[in-house]
Structures are given as C-alpha cells and as structure tokens.
C-alpha positions in Angstrom: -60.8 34.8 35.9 -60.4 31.0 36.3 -59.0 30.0 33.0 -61.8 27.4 33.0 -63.4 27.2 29.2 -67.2 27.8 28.9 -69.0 24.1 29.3 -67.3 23.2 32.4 -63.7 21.9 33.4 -64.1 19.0 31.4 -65.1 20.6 28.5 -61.2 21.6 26.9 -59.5 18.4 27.7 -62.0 16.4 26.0 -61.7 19.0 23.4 -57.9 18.4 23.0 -57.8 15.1 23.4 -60.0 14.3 20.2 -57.7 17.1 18.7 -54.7 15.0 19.6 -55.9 11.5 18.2 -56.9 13.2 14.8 -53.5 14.6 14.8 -52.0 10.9 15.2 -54.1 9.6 13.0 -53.2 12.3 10.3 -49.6 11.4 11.6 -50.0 7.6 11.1 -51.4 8.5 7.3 -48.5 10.9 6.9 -45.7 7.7 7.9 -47.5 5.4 5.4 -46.4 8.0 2.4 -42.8 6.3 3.0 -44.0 2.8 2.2 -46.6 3.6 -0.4 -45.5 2.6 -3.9 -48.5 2.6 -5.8 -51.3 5.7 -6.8 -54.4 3.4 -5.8 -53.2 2.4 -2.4 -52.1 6.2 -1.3 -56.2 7.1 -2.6 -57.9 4.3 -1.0 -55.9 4.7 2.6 -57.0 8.6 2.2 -60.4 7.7 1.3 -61.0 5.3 4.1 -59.4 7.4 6.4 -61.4 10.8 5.7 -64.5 8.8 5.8 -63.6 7.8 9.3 -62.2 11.0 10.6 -64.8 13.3 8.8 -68.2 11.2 9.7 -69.1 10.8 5.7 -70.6 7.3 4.3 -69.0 8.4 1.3 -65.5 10.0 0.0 -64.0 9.7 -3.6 -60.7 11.5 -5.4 -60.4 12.6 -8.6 -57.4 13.2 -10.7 -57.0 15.7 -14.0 -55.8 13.4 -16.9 -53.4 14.4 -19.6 -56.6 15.7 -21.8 -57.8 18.4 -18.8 -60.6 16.3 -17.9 -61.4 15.5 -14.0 -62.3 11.4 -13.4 -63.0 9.6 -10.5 -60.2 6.8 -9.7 -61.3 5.5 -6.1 -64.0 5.9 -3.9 -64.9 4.5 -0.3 -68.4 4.0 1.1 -70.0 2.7 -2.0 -71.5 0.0 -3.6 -69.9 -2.0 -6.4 -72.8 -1.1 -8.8 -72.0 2.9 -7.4 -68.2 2.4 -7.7 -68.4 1.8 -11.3 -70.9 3.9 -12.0 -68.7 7.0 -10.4 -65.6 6.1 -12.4 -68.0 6.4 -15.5 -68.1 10.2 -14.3 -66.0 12.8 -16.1 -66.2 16.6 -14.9 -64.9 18.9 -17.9 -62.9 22.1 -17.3 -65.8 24.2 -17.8 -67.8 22.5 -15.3 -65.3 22.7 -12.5 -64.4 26.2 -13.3 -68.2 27.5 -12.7 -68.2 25.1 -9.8 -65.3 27.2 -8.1 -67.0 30.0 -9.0 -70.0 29.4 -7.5 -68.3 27.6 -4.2 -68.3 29.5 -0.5 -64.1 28.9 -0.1 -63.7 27.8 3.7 -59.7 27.6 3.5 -58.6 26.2 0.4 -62.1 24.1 0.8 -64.9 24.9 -1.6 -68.7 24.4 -0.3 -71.3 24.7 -2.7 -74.9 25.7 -1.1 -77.7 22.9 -1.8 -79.4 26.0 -3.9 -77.1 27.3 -6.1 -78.4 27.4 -10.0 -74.7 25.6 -11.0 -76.2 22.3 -8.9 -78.2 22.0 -12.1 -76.1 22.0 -14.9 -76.2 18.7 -17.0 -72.1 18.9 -16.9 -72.1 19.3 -13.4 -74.8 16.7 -12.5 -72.7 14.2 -15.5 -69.3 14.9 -14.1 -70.0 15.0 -9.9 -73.0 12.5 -9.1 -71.8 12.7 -5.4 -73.3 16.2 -5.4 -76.7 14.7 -3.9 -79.8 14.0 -5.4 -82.7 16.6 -4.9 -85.8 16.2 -2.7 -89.1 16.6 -3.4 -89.1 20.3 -3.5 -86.2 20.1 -5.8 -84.2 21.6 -4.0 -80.8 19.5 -2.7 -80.4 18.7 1.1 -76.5 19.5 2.1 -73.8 21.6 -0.3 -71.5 20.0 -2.5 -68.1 20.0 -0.7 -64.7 19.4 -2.5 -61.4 20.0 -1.8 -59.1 20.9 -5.0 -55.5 19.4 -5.2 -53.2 21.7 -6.0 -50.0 20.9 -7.2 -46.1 22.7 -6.5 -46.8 24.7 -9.8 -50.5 25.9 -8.6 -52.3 23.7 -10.6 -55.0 21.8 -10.2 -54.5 18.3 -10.0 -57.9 16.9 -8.7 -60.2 17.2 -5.7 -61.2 15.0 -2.7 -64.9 14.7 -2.1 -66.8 13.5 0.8 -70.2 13.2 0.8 -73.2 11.8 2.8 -72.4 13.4 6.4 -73.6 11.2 8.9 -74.6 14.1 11.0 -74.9 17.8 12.0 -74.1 21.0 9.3 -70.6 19.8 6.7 -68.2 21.0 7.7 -67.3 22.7 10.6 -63.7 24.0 11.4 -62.1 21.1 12.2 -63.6 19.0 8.8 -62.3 22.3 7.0 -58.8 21.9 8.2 -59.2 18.1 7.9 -59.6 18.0 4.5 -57.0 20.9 3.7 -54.6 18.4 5.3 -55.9 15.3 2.8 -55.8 17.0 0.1 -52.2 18.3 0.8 -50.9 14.8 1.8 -52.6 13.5 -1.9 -50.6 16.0 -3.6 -47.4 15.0 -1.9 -48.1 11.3 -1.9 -49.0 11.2 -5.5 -45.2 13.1 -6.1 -43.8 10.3 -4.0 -45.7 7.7 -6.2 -44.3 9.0 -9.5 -40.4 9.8 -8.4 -40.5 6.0 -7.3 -42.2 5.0 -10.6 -39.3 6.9 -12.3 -36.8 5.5 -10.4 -38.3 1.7 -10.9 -38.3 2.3 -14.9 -34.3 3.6 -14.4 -33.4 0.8 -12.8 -35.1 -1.4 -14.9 -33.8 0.3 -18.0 -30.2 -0.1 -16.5 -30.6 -3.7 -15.7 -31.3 -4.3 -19.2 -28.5 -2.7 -20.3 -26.4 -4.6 -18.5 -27.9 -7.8 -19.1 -27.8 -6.8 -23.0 -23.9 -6.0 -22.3 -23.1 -9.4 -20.6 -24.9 -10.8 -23.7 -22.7 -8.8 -26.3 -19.4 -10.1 -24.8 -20.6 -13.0 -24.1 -21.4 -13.6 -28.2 -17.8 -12.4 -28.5 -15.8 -14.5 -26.4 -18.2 -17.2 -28.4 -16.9 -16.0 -31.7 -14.0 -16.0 -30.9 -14.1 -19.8 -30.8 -15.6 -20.6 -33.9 -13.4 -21.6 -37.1 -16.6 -21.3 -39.9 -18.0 -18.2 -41.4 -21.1 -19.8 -40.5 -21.2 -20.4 -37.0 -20.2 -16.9 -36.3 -23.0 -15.4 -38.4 -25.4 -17.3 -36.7 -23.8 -16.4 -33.6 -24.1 -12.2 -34.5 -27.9 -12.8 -35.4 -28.5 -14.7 -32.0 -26.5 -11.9 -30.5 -29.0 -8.9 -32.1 -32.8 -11.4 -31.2 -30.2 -12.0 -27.0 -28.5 -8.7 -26.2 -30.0 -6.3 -28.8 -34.1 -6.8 -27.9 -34.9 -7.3 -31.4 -37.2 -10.8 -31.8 -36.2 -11.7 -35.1 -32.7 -10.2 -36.9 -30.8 -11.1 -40.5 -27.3 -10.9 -41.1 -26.4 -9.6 -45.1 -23.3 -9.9 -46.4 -21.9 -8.0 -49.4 -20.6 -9.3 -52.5 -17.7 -8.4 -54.6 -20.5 -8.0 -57.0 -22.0 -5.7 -54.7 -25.3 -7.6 -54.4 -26.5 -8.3 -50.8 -26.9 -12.0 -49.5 -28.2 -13.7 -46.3 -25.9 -14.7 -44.1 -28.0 -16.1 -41.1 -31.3 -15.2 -39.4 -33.3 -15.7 -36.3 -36.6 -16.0 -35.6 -37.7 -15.8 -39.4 -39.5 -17.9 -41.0 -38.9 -20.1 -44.2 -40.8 -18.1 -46.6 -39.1 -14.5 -44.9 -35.8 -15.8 -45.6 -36.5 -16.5 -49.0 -38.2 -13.3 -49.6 -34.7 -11.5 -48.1 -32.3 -12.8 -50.6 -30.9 -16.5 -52.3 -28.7 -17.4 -49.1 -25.2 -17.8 -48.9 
C-alpha cells in the first residue's frame, strides 16, 4: 500500500490544488459581501464568477417578488437583445413547483433531465428560456439545472441558473457543491444588502429630523425678535413649508366672532389664498 491515488503521483496534487484556488476564489467572493451595498452588484459578481468557476457561457438569478412570482434580475454571458429578453421572463408558482417535482435533487441542486414531459409546459418554456432549445428530434440536449435560494425561514427566495456548459456531463460533484455554495452566499448577501438599506433609510430619517429640529428652534429664536403679528405669522408658515416637510402651509387665526381668517401662507398661490378665507 503506497498511499499513491490511482492516475499516478501527480494525479492528487493537481487535484487539490484546483480544489484550493476554487476555495480562494469562493473566499475572495465571500470578503466582497462586506463591501457590497447594492442587490445588482452582489448578483452580477456571483454571476460572473459561477460562469468562470463552473465552465457555463451563461448564468442568471432570479428573485421571488412580493406577488410569488420568480423574475430574472441579472444575467452574465448574454447578449443585450438576450438580456432583456430574459428579464421579460416570469416563472409562476405553479411552474416552479412541478419543476422541483420533476428535478433529480444532487444536494440542495435540482437537475432536470433533457426528456422530462415538464421541459414542455408553455409556463415552464414562458418563465425559464435558459432551459435550452430542442434539437431536431425534439428532444433537448443537456438538463435544466437550478439551484433554489432558500432563505433563514425555509423559503424560497429565487434560484441561480447556469446554463450552456462549455463541456463534458453538468454537473459533476464539484459544480454541485459549487453552486450549493452560490446560492448560499446569494441568500446571505442579499440579507446583508437589505439590513444596510434599513440602516441607510434610519439614518436618513434621523438626519431629517434633526435638520427639521434645528429649523424649528431656529424659527423660534426668529420670533422671538419680531415686534408685528405679521412677521411672526409669516415666520410660523415658513417654519411648517422649512422644518415641517410640507411645500405649501396657511396660518388661520380665530376671531372673537369665531370665524377663521388667514393669517400668512407659503407656497400658495394668489387665487388659493383667496379661496382660504378674506385675509387678515
């Protein structure tokens, strides 16, 4: 027993070193999720990488929308004309039900053979054009391959799917455990994505507020200064259009008759303020 593998000596060092630069460049991918700010760069540096790592022309990702239905966002490999075609796509729930039905699951992977029946639904055909065209006996030439995302909760968010395999059967072992490890990064890059988004509108939303606080006691220490009734209505409606958001605002003022006159406006025009009440 020599502990050699079968092939020769060579044979598991080459082996491990290719495993070793796919593992840095899943590593490299995995780094970029703590710069990535923004959905459609997070899918286009997955796409571009699994085409490269994976030997496919082609790889797209899909995302469930708020309605259930499954669209194509980004896609690497194809043509403008093909781009925007794709994106056109829409895969209902009851499509991509049968198609994980019907799917041979490799891991987490699903690989539909070239002659399964489900290749043929109109919904299917409509809502994954990647699937392949057929040939001349009608038949299509490789399986449909997709990996589903699947989310913290267990459902699904989308799928990644390469297609057009440069060479040899798709996929062997290690494109299997290649794509389980896209899809998972997806899932946890498109979490990253959103919390940032949330924390961008929070900060936003408190910068306002503040900037609408320095505005409010900035129109008081204004008021303050004024010696006419005038001035300091004008200087409340500036106050509500400044610090308050609103882009046009009246001030009324009640009577001892109890009828309700204009005081000041902003951003009105002349036949609004007329329409609001004889002025003051």
């Amino acid at each position: 027993m020599t502990g050699i593998p079968p092939g020769g000596p060579g044979y598991g060092a080459r082996d491990l070193e290719q495993a070793l630069g796919r593992l840095r460049e899943i590593l490299g991918v995995a780094r970029s999720l703590g710069r990535i700010s923004e959905a459609g760069e997070l899918l286009d540096l997955i796409n571009t990488t699994a085409c490269d790592k994976l030997g496919c022309n082609v790889c797209a990702i899909a995302i469930r929308g708020d309605d259930g239905v499954i669209r194509y966002t980004a896609a690497s490999g194809l043509t403008a004309e093909e781009d925007h075609a794709l994106r056109g796509a829409v895969l209902h729930p009851a499509a991509f039900a049968a198609l994980r039905e019907a799917a041979v699951p490799i891991g987490t992977v699903c690989c539909v053979p070239p002659g399964h029946p489900v290749r043929d639904r109109p919904d299917v055909i409509a809502g994954m054009p990647l699937g392949g065209s057929p040939t001349a006996s009608g038949r299509r030439s490789c399986s449909l391959v997709f990996a589903p995302l699947i989310g913290k909760d267990g459902e699904t968010l989308g799928l990644l799917n390469p297609a057009d395999p440069l060479h040899g059967p798709f996929p062997g072992p290690r494109e299997t455990h290649l794509l389980e490890t896209l899809a998972e990064l997806i899932v946890v890059g498109l979490e990253i994505v959103r919390a940032r988004a949330v924390e961008r509108a929070s900060v936003a939303v408190a910068q306002a507020q503040r900037r609408q606080l320095e505005d409010l006691l900035a129109a008081s220490a204004q008021v303050r200064g004024y010696y006419s009734l005038d001035e300091v209505l004008r200087e409340i409606a500036r106050a509500m259009t400044t610090a308050g958001g609103f882009r046009r605002a009246a001030v009324y003022l009640r009577m001892p008759d109890d009828d309700l006159v204009v005081g000041a406006t902003v951003g009105l025009s002349e036949a609004e303020r007329n329409s609001c009440g004889r002025p003051l």
